[in-house]
N, C-alpha and C positions, 0 to 999 in steps of 0.2 A: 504494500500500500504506500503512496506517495502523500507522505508528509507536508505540507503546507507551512511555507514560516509566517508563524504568527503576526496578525496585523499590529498587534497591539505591544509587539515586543520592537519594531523598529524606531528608532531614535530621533526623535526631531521632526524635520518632514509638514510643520505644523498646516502649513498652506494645501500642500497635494493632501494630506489626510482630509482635511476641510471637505477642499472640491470633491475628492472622490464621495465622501460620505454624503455632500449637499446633492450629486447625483445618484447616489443609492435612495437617498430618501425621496428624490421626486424624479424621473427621468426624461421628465419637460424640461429641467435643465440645458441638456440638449451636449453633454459629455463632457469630457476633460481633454487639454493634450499638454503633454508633459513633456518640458522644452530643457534640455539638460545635457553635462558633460558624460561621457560612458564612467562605469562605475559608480552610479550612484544612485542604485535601489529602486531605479524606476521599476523597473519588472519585477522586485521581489514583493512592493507594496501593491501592486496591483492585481499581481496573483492571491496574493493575502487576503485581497477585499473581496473578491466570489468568496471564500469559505465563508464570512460574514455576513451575507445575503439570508434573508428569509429562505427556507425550502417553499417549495411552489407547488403547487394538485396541479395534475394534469392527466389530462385523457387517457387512459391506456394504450396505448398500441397508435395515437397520431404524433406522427415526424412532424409536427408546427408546433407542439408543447400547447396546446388549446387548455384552458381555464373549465374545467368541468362545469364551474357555478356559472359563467357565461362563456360558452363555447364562440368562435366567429363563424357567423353563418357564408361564409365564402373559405372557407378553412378546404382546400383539396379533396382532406381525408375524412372529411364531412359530410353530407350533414352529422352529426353527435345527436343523438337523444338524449333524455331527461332520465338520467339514472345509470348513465352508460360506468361501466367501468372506472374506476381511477385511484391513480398510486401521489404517494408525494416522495419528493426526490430534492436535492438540492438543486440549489438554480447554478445553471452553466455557466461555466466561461469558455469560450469558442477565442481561440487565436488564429489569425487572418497573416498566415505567410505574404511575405513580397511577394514572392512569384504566382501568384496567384490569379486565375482567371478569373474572366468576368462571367463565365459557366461556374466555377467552382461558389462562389460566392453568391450570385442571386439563385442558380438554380437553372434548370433547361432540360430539352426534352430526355430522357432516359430511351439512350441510345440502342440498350441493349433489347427492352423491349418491343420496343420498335421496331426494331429488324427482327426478333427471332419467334413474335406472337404476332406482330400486324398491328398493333396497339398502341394510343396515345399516349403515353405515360408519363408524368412530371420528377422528374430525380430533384428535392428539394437540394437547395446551397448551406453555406454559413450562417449568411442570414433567419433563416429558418433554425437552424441547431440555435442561435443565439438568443431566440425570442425569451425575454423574461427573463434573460442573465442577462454575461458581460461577452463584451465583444472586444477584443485588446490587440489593435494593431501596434506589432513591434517595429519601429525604422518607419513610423508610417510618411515620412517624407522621402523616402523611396518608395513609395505607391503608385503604378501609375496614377495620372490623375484624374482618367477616365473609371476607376476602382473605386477612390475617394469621392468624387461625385457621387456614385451611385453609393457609397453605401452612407454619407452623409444625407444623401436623400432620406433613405428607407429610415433613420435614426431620426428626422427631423416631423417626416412624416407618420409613421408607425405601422407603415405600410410598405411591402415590397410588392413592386408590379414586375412581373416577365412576360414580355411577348418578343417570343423566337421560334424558328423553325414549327407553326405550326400551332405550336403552344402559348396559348391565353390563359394567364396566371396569376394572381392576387393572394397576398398570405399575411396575417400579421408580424412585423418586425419591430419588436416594442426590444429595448434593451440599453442598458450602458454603454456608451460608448468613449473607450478609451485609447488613445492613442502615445506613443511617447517618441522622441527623436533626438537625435545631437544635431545640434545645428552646425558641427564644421562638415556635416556629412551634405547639408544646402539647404535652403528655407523649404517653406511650403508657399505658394502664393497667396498672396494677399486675403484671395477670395474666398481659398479654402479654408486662409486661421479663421476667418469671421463665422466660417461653418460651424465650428468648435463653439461648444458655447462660455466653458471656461478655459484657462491658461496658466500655469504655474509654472513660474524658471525655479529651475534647482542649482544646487551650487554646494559642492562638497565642504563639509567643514572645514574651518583654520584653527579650529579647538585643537588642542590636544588629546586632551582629554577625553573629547567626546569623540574624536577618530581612534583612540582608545577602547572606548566603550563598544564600537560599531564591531570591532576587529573582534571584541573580548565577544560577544553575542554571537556571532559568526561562529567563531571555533568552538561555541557549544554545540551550535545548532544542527552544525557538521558533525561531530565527533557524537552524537544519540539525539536524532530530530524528532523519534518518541516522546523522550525523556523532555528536551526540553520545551514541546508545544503543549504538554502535559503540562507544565508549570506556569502556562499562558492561560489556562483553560477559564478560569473564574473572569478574568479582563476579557477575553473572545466571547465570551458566552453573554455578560452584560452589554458589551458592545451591540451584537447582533439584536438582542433587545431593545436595544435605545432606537436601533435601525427600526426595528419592526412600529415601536409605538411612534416615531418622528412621519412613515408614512402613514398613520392610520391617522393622526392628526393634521396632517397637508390637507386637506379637502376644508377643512374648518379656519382654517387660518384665515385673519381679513386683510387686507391689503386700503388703509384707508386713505382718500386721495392724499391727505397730505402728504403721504410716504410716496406714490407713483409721482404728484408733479416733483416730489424730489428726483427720484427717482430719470425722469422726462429732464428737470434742469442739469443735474452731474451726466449726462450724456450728452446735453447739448452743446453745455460746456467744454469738455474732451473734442468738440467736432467729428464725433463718429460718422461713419457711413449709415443711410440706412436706418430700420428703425426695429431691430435682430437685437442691440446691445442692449434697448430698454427692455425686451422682452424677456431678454435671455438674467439680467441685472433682477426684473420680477421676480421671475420666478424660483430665482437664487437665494432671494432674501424671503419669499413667503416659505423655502425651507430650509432656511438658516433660521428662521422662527420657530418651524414644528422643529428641529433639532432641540433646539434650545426652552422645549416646554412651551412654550409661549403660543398665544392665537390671535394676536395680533400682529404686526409688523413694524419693529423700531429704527429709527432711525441708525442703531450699531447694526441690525442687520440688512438695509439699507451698503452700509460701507463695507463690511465682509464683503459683499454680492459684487459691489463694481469692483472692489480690488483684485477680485477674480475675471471679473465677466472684460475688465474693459481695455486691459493693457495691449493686449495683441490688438486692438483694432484700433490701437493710435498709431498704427504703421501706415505711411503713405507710401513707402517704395518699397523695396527689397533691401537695401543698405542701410534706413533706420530698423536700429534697436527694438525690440518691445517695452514699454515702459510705462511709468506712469508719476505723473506730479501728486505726491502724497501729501504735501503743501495746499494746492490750488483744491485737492478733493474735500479738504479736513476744511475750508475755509467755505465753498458750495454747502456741507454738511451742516455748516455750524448757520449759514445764511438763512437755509430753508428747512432747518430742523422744527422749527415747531414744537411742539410739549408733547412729551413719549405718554400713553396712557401707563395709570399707575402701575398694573403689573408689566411691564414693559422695563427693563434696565439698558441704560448704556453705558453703565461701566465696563468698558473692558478688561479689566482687571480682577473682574468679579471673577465668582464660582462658575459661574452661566457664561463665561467669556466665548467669544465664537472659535475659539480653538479648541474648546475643552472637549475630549473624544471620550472620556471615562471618569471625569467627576476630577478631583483636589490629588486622587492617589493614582491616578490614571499610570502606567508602568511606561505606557508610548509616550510622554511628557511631550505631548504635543503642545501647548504655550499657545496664546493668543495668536493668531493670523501675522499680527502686526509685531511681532517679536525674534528673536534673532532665528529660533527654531523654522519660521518662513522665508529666511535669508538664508539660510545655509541649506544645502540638500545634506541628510544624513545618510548614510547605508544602515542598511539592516546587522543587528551582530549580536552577542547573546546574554547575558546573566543579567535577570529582572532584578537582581539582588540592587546595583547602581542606579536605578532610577529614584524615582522619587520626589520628595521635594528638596532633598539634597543635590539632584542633576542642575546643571547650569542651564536655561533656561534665558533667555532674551527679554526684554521690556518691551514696552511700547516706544520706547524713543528710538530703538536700533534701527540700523537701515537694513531698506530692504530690495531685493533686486525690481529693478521698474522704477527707482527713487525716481528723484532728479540727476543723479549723477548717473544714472543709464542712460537718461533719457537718446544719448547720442552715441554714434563710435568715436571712440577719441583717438587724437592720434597726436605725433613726437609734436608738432608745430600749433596745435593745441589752440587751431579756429576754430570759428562757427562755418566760417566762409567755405573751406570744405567740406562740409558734407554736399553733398546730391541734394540739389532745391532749397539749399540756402541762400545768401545773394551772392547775386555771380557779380565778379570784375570783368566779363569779357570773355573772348576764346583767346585772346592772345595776350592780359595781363599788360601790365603797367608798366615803364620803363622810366631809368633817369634822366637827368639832362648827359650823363653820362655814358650812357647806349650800354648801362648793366640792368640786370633788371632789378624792378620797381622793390624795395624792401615791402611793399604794401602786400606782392603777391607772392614773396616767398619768403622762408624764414631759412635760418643757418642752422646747421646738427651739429652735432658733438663733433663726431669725424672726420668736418669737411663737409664742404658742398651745400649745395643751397634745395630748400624742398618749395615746391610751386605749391599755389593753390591749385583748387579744382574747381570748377564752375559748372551751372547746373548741367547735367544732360542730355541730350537730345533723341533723337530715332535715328535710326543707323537702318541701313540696306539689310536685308537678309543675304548674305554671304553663303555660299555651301557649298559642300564636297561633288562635284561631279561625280557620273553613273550612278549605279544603285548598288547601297550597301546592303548590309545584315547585323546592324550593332542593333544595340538598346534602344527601345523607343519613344521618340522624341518632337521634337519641331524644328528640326535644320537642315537636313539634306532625306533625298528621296533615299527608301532602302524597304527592305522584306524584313516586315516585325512581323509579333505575334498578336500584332495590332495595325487594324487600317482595311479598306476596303478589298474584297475578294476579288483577285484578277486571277484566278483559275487554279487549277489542281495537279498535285504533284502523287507519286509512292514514297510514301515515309520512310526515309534510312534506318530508324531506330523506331522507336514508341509512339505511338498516332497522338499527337497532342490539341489537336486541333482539324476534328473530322470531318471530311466534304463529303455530306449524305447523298444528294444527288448524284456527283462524282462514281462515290461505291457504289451505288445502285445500280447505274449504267455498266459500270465495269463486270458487276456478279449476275445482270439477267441474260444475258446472253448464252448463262451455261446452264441455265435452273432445270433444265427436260433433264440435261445429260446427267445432272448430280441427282435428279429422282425425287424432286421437290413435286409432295402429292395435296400438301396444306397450307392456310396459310403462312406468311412470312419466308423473306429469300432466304436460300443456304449459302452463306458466305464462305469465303476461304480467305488466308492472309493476306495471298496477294491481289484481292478486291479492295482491299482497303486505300483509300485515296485521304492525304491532309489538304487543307485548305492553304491556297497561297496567295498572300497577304499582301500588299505596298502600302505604306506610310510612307512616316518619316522618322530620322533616326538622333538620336542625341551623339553629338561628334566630342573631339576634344580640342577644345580651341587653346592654340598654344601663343601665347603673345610673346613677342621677342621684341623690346623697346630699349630702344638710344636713350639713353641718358646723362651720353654726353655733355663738357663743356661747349661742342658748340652748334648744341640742342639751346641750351639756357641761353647762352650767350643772343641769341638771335630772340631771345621773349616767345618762343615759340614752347615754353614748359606746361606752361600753365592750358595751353590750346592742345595739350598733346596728352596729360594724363586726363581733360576731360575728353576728348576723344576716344581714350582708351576703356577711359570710367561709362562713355554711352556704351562700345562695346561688349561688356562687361555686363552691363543691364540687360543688353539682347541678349548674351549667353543662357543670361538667367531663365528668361520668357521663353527663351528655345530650350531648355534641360539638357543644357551640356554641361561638362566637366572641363575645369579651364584650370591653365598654368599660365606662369611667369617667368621668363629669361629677362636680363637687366644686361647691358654692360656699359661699362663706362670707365675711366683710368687704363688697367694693365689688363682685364679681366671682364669675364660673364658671370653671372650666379642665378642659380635657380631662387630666382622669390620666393616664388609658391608654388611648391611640388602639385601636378597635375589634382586635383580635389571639385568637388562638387559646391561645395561652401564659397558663392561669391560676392558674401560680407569680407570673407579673408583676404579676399583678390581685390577688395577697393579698400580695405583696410591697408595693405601693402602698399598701394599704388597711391597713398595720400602720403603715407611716409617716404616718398621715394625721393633720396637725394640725386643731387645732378652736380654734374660737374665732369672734369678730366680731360683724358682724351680719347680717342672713338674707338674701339678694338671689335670693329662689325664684324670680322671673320671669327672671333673668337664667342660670339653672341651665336652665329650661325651654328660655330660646331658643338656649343652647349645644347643649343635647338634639337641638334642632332642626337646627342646623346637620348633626351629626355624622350626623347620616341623611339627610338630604340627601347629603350626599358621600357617605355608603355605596350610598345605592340609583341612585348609579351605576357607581361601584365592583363591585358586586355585586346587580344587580337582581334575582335570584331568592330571595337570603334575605331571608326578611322577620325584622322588627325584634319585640322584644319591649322594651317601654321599663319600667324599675322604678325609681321614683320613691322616694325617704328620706328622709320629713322629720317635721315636725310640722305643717307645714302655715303658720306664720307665716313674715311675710315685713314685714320690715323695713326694706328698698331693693331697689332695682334695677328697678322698674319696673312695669306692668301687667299683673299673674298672669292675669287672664284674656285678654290681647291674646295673651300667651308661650304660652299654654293651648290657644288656636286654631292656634296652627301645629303643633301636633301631634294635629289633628286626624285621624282615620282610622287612626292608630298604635294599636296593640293593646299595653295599660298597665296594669299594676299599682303600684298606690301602697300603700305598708307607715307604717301610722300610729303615726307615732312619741309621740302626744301621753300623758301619762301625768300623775297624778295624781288628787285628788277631785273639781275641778273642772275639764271639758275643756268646750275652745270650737268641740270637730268641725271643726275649719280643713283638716286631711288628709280628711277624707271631702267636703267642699266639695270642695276640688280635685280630688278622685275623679270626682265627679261633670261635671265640665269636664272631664275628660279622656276619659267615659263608660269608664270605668274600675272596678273591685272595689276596695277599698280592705281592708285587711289587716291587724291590731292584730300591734303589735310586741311586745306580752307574748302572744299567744297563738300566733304563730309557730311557736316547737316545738311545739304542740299540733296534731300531724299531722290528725286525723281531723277538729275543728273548723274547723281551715282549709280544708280543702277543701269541708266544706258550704259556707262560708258563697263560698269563691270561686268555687263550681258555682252557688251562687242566683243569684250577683252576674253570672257572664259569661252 
């Protein structure tokens, strides 16, 4: 039997314990996703919380988990009569692998049937296993995002619809939904955080102590996980209680306007998108009330609700942060608080504080929301003996991630002026009466050299790899995924992943006299079986190789060249590639940013990037070289988009056109950086060696002209 680590035995956590239990108690919430660095207990708390769920009555013998006291009258395996059978069972947790199709997950015709009886038959998905549990996507920012839609539908709705081959389908899909991700592995879109209805960044402790305690609970839990969830059992056991009586009291709960137009003004304020945060913010806090005993709604639970519901949707691009002003909220709060009804408390500090998961001696010392135990991600580890009121514990004053000191990426030269959609100086920044540039638009490092600013963004061409690949699927160059519209049918080398019915059909009637088929349904054989062949489009790996030569800066053209790089950067994003950085500049090239998915890292780098030296464009080339080389074996089916930033001179480092030839066959765009009244075409030379488009760095935002001339050019 597979043991469970205890919810109640992991450390800290005060925030995600919150959200997950405000979404066990009501799942109009509308889920969790859990934003965090690897190692740090997202998966052990989450697995934790299905033990904790109420057990559930359901139908005997129906694959939808149907509620015997109200069966759904569209349930497949239905109609259910009045008296039918029924077991109780605990409620599931269903985990939704990455690779996962969009048959596996909603559900589709039962192929087997179909061919071997004549018969329509529905093979329920994930979806369906999950109804009335939890549903726990692991990496869910590696989902496709045609997966995440749908199953953020079905969560949002409580309804899964399937119509495919045949098959017209409706089933209920009521359930938790939780997801967690590292963000250096790459965002999720915009569209999809707002899907999510709450958000919680984690962050490993700097305790000692308590990174002590995490380690000391672990090597119990490992070494006899009998023994020690056995000494959990009185805290798991009252927990689940609290769960069961918090949703019997959500229906009772009142919500009185002066809590909603609160509610309506702290989201107006924030400038959210949409009106998803006021809903999702409601129904946060009418069960942060029933948690909290309470049938009314206070203004403390009110602030628990948005400090969860509304930090991810104060992201306007891909490059801000998630965060939130705990200042500007606590001041909205205090404006349109109004007088709490008597039984109604907003001390946070109280017994009833919104963090409290087990009462004064709770062993998970989960601490108020607003406490250090919400700022630090704890890991799970083992002897309940350390907890207590002796464990260290946060205040209300401690910071917490989303402060105001998240609100931004920071970076060495420590503007506002750089970020993405701050105020721009220009594409090409400010100069002195001395022809160095402007101190306004860059600042000095430690080491040398001068760092540009970055100015806002723009749109950029869609760029992409000629012919048709076979990588991962994406939005940049055409290729054969296991996604995208059916352009015909192949014989599967291996395991039929992806079956073409009609395909096999025609392939196996032609022999059905011979094989002695006297009933219905074809007699198949292996080689009938036909898969379905796919074209999309594929996620590449865009490698940028940028000049950041002296004399890059010297000409004012820095500040014009990492916002260039930085709109690039954003397309990467929008398209699901994986993107690197080569630098060179002085004696030398350096990998920025090893090839990664994460391209908050890639504009994070690219704000910090100093300039100066002398040009060593052969030595930038054969770093290029290197780093795809190791990719395509790394990863041999995405291919490589190489985008070269310079001006074309080269000052050291070697023989441009030796460094040129080993990146031959590489599909290349070079962005010509050269500017003034006299140009010496050195970037479109090098275009030319690389059989390459070459791309003028002043006409870049000039959407419609770049694309003729890089449609002439590929």
């Amino acid at each position: 039997m597979i043991v469970t680590y205890p919810f109640s035995a992991v450390v800290g956590l005060a925030d995600l314990k919150l959200a997950l239990v405000l979404n066990a108690v009501s799942p109009r919430v509308g889920g969790v996703l859990v934003r965090g660095e690897k190692g740090t207990a997202k998966s052990t708390i989450v697995r934790a919380l299905a033990a904790q769920l109420p057990p559930v009555d359901v139908v005997a013998g129906c694959r939808f988990a149907c509620d015997p006291a109200a069966p759904g009258d569209e349930c497949p395996d239905g109609p259910h009569e009045p008296g039918e059978q029924w077991l109780r069972r605990p409620a599931s947790l269903v985990e939704l692998p990455v690779g996962a199709s969009e048959d596996r997950l909603a559900g589709s015709l039962d192929v087997e049937r179909a061919l071997t009886e004549g018969v329509k038959a529905f093979e329920p998905g994930l979806l369906a296993a999950a109804h009335r549990g939890v549903l726990y996507v692991d990496e869910v920012n590696l989902l496709h995002d045609h997966l995440v839609d749908l199953l953020l539908d079905a969560a949002a709705l409580g309804i899964c619809y399937v119509e495919r081959e045949s098959v017209s389908v409706r089933h209920a899909a009521r359930f938790l939904l939780v997801g967690t991700m590292n963000p250096e592995e790459g965002e999720l879109r915009p569209q999809l955080l707002d899907r999510f209805g709450l958000t919680v960044e984690v962050k490993a402790s700097r305790d000692p102590a308590e990174r002590a305690e995490v380690v000391r609970r672990r090597l119990a839990f490992d070494a006899d996980p009998g023994a020690f969830a056995a000494r959990w059992t009185a805290e798991e056991s009252a927990l689940a209680e609290r769960i069961a009586q918090a949703r019997a009291r959500v229906p009772g709960v009142r919500l009185p306007d002066v809590r909603l137009t609160q509610i309506a003004t702290v989201c107006a304020a924030f400038e959210v998108d949409g009106l998803r945060a006021d809903l999702v913010t409601a129904n946060a806090a009418i069960a942060h009330a029933a948690w909290q005993g309470r049938d009314v709604v206070t203004t403390e639970d009110v602030r628990a609700a948005a400090r969860l519901s509304l930090p991810h949707r104060r992201r306007r691009d891909p490059f801000d942060a998630p965060g939130l002003d705990e200042s500007l909220l606590e001041d909205l709060l205090a404006r349109t608080g109004g007088d709490d009804p008597p039984d109604g408390s907003d001390d946070p500090g109280g017994a009833d504080g919104p963090g409290d998961l087990g009462g004064p001696d709770d062993p998970g010392g989960a601490g108020s929301p607003g406490g250090a135990g919400g700022a630090d991600d704890r890991a799970a580890s083992g002897d309940p003996a350390a907890s207590g009121p002796g464990r260290p514990d946060g205040g209300p004053g401690d910071a917490v991630p989303g402060g105001p000191a998240d609100a931004h990426l920071q970076d060495p030269a420590g503007s506002a002026e750089e970020r993405p959609g701050g105020p721009s100086r220009g594409a090409s920044g400010g100069s002195g009466q001395d022809g160095s540039e402007d101190p306004a638009s860059s600042a000095a490092t430690p080491g040398g050299g001068q760092v540009a600013v970055v100015a806002e963004p723009y749109r950029v061409p869609l760029l992409k790899v000629p012919g048709l690949g076979e990588g991962v699927a994406g939005r940049r160059s055409r290729a054969r995924t296991s996604h995208g519209r059916a352009t015909g049918s192949r014989s599967p080398a291996g395991r039929v992943r992806d079956l073409h019915l009609p395909a096999t059909m025609l392939a196996a009637a032609p022999y059905q006299k011979e094989r002695g088929r006297t009933g219905p349904g074809l007699l198949l054989r292996e080689g009938d079986l036909r898969e379905v062949v796919r074209e999309g489009r594929e996620g590449n790996l865009v490698l940028f190789v940028v000049d950041a030569s002296g004399s890059m800066a010297a000409r004012k053209r820095m500040t014009a060249v990492k916002t260039a790089v930085l709109s690039l950067l954003l397309d990467t994003y929008q398209r699901r590639d994986k993107i690197g950085l080569v630098t060179f500049r002085g004696a030398t090239a350096e990998l920025a940013l090893p090839p990664t998915s994460s391209v908050e890292a890639g504009a994070a780098r690219l704000r910090s990037l100093p300039t100066g030296g002398r040009t060593p464009l052969a030595a930038g080339l054969v770093r290029a070289a290197e780093v795809l080389r190791v990719e395509r074996l790394r990863d041999p089916a995405r291919r490589p988009l190489l985008v070269v930033v310079t001006d074309g001179r080269a000052t050291s480092g070697g023989d441009v056109d030796r460094a040129a030839a080993l990146l031959g066959g590489t599909a290349s765009v070079v962005v010509d950086c050269e500017s003034g009244p006299v140009r010496l075409g050195l970037a479109v030379r090098l275009a030319r060696r690389l059989r390459a488009p070459a791309i003028s760095l002043d006409s870049l935002s000039d959407l419609g002209s770049v694309v003729r001339d890089y449609r002439k050019a590929v």
